[in-house]
N, C-alpha and C positions, 0 to 999 in steps of 0.2 A: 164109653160104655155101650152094650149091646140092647138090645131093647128087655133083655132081661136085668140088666144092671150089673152085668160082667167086665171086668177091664176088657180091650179088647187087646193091652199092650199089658205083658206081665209086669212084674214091679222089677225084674232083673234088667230086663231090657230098660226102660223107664229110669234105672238109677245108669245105665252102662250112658244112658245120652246125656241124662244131666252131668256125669264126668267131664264131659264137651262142653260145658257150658261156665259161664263164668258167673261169679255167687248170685248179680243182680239179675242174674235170667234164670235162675235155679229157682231164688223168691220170687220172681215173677209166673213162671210155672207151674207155681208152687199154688198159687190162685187159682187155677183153670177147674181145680175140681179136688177132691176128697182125697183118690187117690196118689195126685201126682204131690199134693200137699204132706203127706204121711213121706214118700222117699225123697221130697224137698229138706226134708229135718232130717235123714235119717246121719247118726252120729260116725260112719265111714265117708261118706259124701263129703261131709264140713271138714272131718280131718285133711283131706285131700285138698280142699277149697283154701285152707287157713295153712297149709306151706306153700299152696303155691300161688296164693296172692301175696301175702307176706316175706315169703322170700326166705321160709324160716330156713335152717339146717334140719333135715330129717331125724339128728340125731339129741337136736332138743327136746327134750319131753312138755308134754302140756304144764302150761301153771298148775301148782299142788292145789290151790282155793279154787282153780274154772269146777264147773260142777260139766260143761259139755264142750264139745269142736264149737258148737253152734254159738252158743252163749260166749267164749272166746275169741271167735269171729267180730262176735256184738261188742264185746268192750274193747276190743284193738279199734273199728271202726268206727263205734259210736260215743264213748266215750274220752276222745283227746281232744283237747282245747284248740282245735285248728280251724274255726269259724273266725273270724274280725267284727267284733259286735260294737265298739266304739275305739275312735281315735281322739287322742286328748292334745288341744296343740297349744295349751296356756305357756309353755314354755318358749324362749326364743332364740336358745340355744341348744346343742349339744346334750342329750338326758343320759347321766354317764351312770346311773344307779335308782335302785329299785327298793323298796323292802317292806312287808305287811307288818303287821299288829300281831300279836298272836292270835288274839280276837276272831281277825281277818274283816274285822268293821272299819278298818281304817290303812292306807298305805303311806309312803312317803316317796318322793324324787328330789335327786339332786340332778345338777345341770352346772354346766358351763356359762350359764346366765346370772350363774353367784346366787341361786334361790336355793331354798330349801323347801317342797310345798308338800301339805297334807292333804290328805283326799279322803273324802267317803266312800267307800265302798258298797255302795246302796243297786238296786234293780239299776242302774244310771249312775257312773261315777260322777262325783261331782267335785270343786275345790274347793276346802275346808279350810285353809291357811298358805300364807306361802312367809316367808322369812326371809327378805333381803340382807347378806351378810356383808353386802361389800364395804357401808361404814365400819366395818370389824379389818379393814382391811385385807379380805380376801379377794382371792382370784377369782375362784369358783369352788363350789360345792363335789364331793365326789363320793360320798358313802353316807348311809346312817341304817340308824340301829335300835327297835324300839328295846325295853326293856321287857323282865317278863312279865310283870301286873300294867305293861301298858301304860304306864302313868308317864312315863320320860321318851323323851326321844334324843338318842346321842349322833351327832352331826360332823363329819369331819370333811376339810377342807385344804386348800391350797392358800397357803400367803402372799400376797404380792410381789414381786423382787425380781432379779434378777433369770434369764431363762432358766440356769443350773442352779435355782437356790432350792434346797430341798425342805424346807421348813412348813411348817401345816398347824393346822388346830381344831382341835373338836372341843364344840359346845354340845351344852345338855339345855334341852327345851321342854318345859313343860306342857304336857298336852291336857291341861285342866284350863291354864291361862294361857298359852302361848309364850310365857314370859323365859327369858334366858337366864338360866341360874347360874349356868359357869363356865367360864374357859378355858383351856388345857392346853398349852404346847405340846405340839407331838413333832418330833422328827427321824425318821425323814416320811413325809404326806403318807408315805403309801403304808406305812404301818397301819393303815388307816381307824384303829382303836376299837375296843369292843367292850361290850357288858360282862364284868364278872360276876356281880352278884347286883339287887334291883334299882342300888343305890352307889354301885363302884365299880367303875370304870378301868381300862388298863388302855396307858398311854406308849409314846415309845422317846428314846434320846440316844442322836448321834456324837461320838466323840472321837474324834481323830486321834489315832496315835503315830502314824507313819505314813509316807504315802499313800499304800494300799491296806494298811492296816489301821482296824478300830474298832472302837467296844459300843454295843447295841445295850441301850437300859431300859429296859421294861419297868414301869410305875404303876402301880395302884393310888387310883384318885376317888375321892369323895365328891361325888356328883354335887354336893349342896356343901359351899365352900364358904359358905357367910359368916360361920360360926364366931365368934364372941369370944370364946374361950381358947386363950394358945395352949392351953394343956391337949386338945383334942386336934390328932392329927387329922388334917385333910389328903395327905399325898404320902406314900411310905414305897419304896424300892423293890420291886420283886425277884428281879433278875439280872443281872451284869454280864452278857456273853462275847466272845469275843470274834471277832467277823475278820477273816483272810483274804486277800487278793480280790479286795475291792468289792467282796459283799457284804450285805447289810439287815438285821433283819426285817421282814415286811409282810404286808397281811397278815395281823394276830386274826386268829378267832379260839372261842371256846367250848370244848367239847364235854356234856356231864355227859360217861358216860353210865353212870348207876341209871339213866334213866331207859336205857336200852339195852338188849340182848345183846346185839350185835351192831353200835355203830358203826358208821362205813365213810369214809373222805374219799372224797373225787375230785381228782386231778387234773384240768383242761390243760393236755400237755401234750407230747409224743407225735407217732408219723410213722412212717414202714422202714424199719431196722433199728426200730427201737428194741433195748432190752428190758428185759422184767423189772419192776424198783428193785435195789436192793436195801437192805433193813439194816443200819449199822447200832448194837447195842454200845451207847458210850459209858457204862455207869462206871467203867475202870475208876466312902468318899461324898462327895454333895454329887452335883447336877453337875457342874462346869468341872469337874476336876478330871481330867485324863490320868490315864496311867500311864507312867513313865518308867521305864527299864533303869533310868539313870544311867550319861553317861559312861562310866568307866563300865557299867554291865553290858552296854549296848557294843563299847570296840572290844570286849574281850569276846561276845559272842561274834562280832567278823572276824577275828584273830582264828576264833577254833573255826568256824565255820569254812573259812578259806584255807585255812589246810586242809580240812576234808575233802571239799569238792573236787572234783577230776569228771570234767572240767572246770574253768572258774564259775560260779555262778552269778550271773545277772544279779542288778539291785534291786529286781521285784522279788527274784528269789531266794538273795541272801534276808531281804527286810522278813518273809515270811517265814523260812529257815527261822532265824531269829524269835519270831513273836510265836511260833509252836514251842518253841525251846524255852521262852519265855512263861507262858502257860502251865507248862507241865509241874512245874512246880509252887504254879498261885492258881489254880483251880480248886473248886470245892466239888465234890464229890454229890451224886445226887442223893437226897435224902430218901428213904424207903420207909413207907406210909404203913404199922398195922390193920388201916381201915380202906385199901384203896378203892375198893369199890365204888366208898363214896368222893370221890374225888373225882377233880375236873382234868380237863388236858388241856394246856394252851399251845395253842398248833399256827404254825407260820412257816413263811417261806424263808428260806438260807440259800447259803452255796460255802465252797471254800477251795474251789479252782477257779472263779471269775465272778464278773460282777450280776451278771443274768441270775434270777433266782432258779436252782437247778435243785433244789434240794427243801425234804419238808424236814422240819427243825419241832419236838414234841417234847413238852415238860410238865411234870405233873403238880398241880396245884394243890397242896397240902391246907386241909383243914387251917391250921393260925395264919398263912398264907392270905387267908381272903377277906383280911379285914385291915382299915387303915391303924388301928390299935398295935401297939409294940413299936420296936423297934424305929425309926422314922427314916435311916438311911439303910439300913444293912448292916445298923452295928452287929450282930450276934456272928456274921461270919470271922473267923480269923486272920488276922492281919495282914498273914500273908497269901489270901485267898483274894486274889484280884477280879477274878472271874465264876461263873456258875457253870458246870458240865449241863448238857444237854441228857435227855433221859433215853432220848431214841433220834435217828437221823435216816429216814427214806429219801434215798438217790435216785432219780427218775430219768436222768439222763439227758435232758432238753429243759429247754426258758418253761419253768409252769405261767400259764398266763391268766387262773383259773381254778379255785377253788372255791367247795362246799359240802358241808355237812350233811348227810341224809337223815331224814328222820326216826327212825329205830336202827385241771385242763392244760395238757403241756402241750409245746412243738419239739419234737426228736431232734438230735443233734442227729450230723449222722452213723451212721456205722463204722464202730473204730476211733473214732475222733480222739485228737487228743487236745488239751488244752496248753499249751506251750508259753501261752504271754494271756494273763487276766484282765486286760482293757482287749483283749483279741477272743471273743468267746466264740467256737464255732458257727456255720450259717445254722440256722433254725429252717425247717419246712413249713414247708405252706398247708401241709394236709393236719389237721390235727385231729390229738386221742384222748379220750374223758376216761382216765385208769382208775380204779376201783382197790381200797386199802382197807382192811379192817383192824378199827382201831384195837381190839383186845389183843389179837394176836399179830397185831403189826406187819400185817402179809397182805400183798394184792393178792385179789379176792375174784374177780370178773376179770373177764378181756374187755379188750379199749373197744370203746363205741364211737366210731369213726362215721366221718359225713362231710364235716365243716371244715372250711379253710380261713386262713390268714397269712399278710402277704408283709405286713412290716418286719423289718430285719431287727436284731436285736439289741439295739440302743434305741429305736423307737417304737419298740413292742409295749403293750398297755395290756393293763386287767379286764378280762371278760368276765363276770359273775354270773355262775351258773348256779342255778338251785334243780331239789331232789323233792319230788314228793313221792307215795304211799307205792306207786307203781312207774311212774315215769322218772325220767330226767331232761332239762332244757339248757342250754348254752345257746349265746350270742355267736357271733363271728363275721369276720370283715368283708365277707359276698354277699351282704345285702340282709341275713337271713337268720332268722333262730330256729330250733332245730328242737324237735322233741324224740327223744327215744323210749321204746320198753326197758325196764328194768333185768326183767326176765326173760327177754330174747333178743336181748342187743340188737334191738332191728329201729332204723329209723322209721317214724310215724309220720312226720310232721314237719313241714317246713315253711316257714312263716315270714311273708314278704314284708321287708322295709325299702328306703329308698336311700339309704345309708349304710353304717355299721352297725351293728345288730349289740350294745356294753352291757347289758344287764336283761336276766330273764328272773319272774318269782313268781311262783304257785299261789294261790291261796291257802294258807295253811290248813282252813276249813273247806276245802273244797274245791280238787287237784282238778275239775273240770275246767276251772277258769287260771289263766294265763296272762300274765300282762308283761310287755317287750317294750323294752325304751333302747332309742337309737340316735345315732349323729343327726338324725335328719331331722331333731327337735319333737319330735312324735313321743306319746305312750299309747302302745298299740294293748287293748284285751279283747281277751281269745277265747271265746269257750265251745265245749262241745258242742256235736250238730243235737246231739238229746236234748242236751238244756235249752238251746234252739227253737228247737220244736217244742219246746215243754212251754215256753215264753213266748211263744207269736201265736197260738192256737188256744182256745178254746175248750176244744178235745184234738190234742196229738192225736197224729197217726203213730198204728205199731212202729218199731223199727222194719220188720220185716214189709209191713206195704208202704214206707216210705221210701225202703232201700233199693227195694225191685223198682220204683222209678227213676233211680237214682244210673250213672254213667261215671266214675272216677278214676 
C-alpha cells in the first residue's frame, strides 16, 4: 500500500503470481494484508490450484454438493482420515477383519490368534471383550458381522484339520452378555455368512458331485437355536446352486436395496487390459445328500457327448459337458417378485471356467424367503428341480479379491486369456482395480480406482475387505499399505502405512472422518482427519486456512 492506502500491485498482477505459487503459499500470502487475502480466495485461482494439486482430469466437473474450488480444496485435504491417532496391539496374531456397530459405539476384530474382541469406540479406543474360540475348535477367527439393532454379533471362523480342509463356523454372540447362543456349520470358510434379517442368519454347504463339479447350499438359520419346540424350525434351505470346473460359492453378503436410490458393489479386482464386467441375465434333499445323475444317466451322457466332440474331450471337460446337460433340465427357474422393491439381493462371488472366484453371482430374496417358517428343506420346489438359476451373473474377468457394499476388488487376468484346464486359472496382476456396479440396473457405473498392488499368485490369493463411505473408498493391499480414494474423482487421497499386509479397512459409519486399518503385522491402526486433529489437541483450533499455510505436503 502507498501512503495513501492504494495497492501499489493491481489485483491482476497479484492473482498472475499467486498462479506460481503452490496452495500453502497462496494461504500464507493470503495473511500479509487485506488485499492479497481477497485474491488468495478468489474462486479462478483455487479451481487451478485443486487440478493441479490433485491431479484431477480437467474434464471432471466440480462435485454437485461443493458450494466453491476453495471449500473443495478444504474437504479433499482436510477432511480424509490419514492422521494415525492410536495403534491397538492387544492382538498377537495376524488382524484379518474389521467391522462397526451401526451405532459406530462399538467395533469388532478377528485374528489369526482365534479371538474374536469387541471394542469401544470412545475419544480413546479401548477393549471391551475378546472371545477365545479355540475350545470351539477353531483355527482362527476371520469375519464378523454385527446385526442391525446391534444386539448380536455373528462371528465366522476357520476349523482346525487338515491344510485343504475347507470347513468353518459362525457363531452368534450376544452383545448384552457376551454369552454364545449358537453355532452354525458353514462350508466352505470363505462363505463367510451374513445377517439376513436381526435374528437370521445365511449359512453356506459344500457337496461334491464329481471331480470338479458340485452343488453350493445356502441356509437360513435362526440365531437363537435353543427353542423347545420341534414344531419351530431353526434352519430352512434357501438356495441349491450348482458350481462347474471347481468353483464354489463365497463371500455371501446382503444387499436391501429399497433402502437406497442407487446402490453400488465394488469389486477389488482387475489391472491394465482388463475388459468392462459383463452382465449375463440367467432368468431363461437334506444337508449330506449329493445329487446324483445315476449311473446309466451319467454313461449315456459320455456316449452322446463323445460323439459330438471333435476333438475328444478331456475328463474335466466331458464331466462339465455333462453336469450343464445335466442341469438344464433340473433347474428351477428364478421367481419374479410383484413387490421387488422391497426385496433384498444376496450377492457373492462364483466362476464356472475355474476354481478363482471370477464372477459375482446375484439372487433375489423374496418376502416368505426370509423367514425360518415353511418349508424346512426345499420341499415346494419340484422334483425334478435339483438346482436354483441365478437372477443375474457379472463377469469381471480376474480373481475378485474384494468386495463391498456402498452406502446409498479384482486382479485382471490378462488380455485375451483363455481358460483351457480349471485347476490352471490364468496369472493374476499385481496392479489392482476397485470397479464400480450398480445394483438396479446391473451395469458398471465408474472406472476402476487404481493405486494398490498385490503379489500372491492365484491359489494362494486371500480376501482384502474394503469398505465405502458417504464420499470416500478404502481397500487393503499386500505393499504395506491402505489406500483411500474420492468417490467423485477417482483420484487417490491417502495412503496409510503398516508394516505388513494391509486385510481389512472400515469407516465409521457415523462419521467417515475416522478410519481403522488391521494388518498381518498384528496392529489395528485408526486414522482420522487432520480437522478432527486439530479439533481434539486444542482448545481453540486454528482456521484451516492458517493452519494450512503452515503446513509443507
Amino acid at each position: 500500500m502507498d501512503e495513501g492506502g492504494i495497492p501499489l500491485l493491481p489485483d491482476s498482477l497479484v492473482y498472475q503470481i499467486f498462479l506460481n505459487l503452490g496452495p500453502a503459499d497462496v494461504l500464507a500470502a493470503g495473511l500479509v494484508c487485506h488485499q492479497w487475502q481477497a485474491v488468495s480466495r478468489d474462486e479462478f485461482l483455487w479451481r487451478e490450484q485443486f487440478y493441479r494439486y490433485y491431479q484431477v482430469a480437467r474434464n471432471v466437473p466440480r462435485h454437485p454438493a461443493a458450494t466453491s474450488w476453495y471449500e473443495e480444496f478444504r474437504r479433499l485435504y482436510d477432511t480424509v482420515p490419514c492422521v494415525e491417532v492410536q495403534t491397538l496391539e492387544e492382538h498377537t496374531d495376524q488382524v484379518l477383519h474389521l467391522s462397526f456397530s451401526h451405532s459406530g459405539f462399538q467395533f469388532a476384530s478377528c485374528s489369526k490368534d482365534c479371538t474374536v474382541k469387541i471394542w469401544n469406540n470412545d475419544l480413546s479406543i479401548s477393549l471391551l471383550h475378546s472371545a477365545d474360540m479355540r475350545p470351539y475348535n477353531w483355527s482362527y477367527t476371520q469375519f464378523s458381522q454385527f446385526n442391525q439393532d446391534d444386539s448380536l454379533l455373528l462371528a465366522s471362523g476357520v476349523f482346525l484339520g487338515p491344510h485343504n480342509s475347507s470347513s468353518g463356523e459362525i457363531a452368534v454372540i450376544s452383545l448384552d452378555t457376551f454369552a454364545l447362543l449358537s453355532r452354525v456349520r458353514n462350508k466352505p470358510y470363505d462363505v463367510f455368512g451374513c445377517w439376513l434379517t436381526d435374528t437370521s442368519l445365511i449359512s453356506g454347504n459344500l457337496h461334491r458331485i464329481g471331480d470338479i463339479t458340485s452343488c453350493s447350499v445356502l441356509w437360513l438359520n435362526n440365531a437363537f437355536q435353543d427353542v423347545e419346540s420341534e414344531n419351530v424350525n431353526v434352519v430352512k434351505r434357501l438356495f441349491k446352486i450348482q458350481n462347474l470346473n471347481a468353483s464354489t460359492i463365497r463371500t455371501v453378503m446382503v444387499a436391501d436395496c429399497s433402502r437406497f436410490d442407487s446402490p453400488e458393489l465394488l469389486l477389488d479386482a482387475g489391472a491394465p487390459g482388463a475388459g468392462p464386467g459383463r452382465v449375463f441375465d440367467l432368468s431363461s434333499d437334506s444337508e449330506d445328500q449329493a445329487v446324483d445323475p445315476g449311473p446309466a444317466r451319467a454313461k449315456g451322457l459320455r456316449h452322446v457327448l463323445e460323439g459330438r466332440a471333435q476333438p475328444q474331450l478331456s475328463e474335466c471337460a466331458l464331466e462339465t459337458k455333462a453336469a450343464e446337460l445335466l442341469a438344464q433340465g433340473h433347474t428351477k427357474p428364478p421367481e419374479r417378485s410383484t413387490a421387488a422393491a422391497g426385496n433384498k439381493l444376496l450377492i457373492f462371488t462364483t466362476g464356472c471356467f475355474t476354481y478363482s472366484p471370477h464372477q459375482i453371482g446375484i439372487k433375489q430374496i423374496l418376502p416368505h424367503q426370509m423367514t425360518t417358517a415353511g418349508p424346512v428343506l426345499g420341499e415346494g420346489r419340484g422334483s425334478d428341480a435339483f438346482f436354483d438359476a441365478l437372477d443375474h451373473v457379472i463377469d469381471v474377468h480376474g480373481h475378485i479379491i474384494g468386495m463391498g457394499l456402498s452406502p446409498d476388488n479384482s486382479r485382471a487376468w490378462p488380455s485375451g486369456s483363455v481358460v483351457a484346464d480349471p485347476m490352471q486359472p490364468p496369472p493374476i496382476a499385481e496392479e489392482i482395480d476397485l470397479l464400480v456396479f450398480d445394483l438396479k440396473t446391473m451395469r458398471e457405473v465408474k472406472r476402476a480406482l487404481r493405486a494398490h498392488r498385490a503379489y500372491t499368485p492365484n491359489d494362494e490369493c486371500f480376501f482384502i475387505f474394503l469398505d465405502v463411505s458417504r464420499d470416500f473408498v478404502a481397500s487393503g493391499a499386500e505393499d504395506r499399505h491402505g489406500y483411500i480414494w474420492d468417490r467423485h474423482y477417482n483420484i487417490c487421497l491417502a495412503k496409510l502405512r503398516h508394516q505388513d499386509v494391509v486385510n481389512s479397512v472400515v469407516f465409521s459409519p457415523q462419521e467417515q472422518e475416522l478410519l481403522l486399518t488391521a494388518s498381518d503385522d498384528a496392529t489395528i491402526k485408526a486414522w482420522r482427519s487432520p480437522r478432527t486433529v486439530r479439533v481434539r489437541q486444542a482448545s481453540r483450533p486454528r482456521p484451516f486456512f492458517s493452519w494450512f499455510a503452515s503446513q509443507r505436503r
